[in-house]
KETI-606572 format. One record per atom (N, C-alpha, C, CB): residue in one letter; x, y, z. Coordinates in steps of 0.2 Angstrom, whole numbers, plus 5000, padded with zeros to 4 digits. Glycine has a CB too. Layout:
<pts>
AXYZ
...
</pts>
This chain:
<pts>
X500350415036
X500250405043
X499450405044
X500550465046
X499050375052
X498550355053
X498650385059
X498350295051
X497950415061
X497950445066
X497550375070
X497550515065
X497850395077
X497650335081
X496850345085
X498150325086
X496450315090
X495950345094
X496050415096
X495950315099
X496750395099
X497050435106
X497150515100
X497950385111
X497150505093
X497450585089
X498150585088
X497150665093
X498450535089
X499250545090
X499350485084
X499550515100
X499750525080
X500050495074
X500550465073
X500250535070
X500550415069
X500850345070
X501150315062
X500250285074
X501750315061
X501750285055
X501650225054
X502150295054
X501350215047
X500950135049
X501550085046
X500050105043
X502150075048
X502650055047
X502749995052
X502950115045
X502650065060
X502450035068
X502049995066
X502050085073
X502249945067
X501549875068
X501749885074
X501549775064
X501749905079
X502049875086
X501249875093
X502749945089
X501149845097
X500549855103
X500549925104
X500749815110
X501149965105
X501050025107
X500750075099
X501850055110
X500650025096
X500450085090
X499650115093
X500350055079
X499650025093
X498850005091
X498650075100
X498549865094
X499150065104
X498550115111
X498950175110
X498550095122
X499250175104
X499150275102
X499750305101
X498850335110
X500350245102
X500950255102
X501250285095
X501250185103
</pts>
């Protein structure tokens, strides 16, 4: 998992637009 800007953890699995603003 990769932490986003926003600090909100995302699996990099999510390719989605919402990953990329923190989703």
């Amino acid at each position: 998992m990769h932490s986003t800007p926003h600090g909100i953890p995302c699996a990099p699995q999510v390719n989605t637009p919402l990953d990329r603003l923190g989703g």
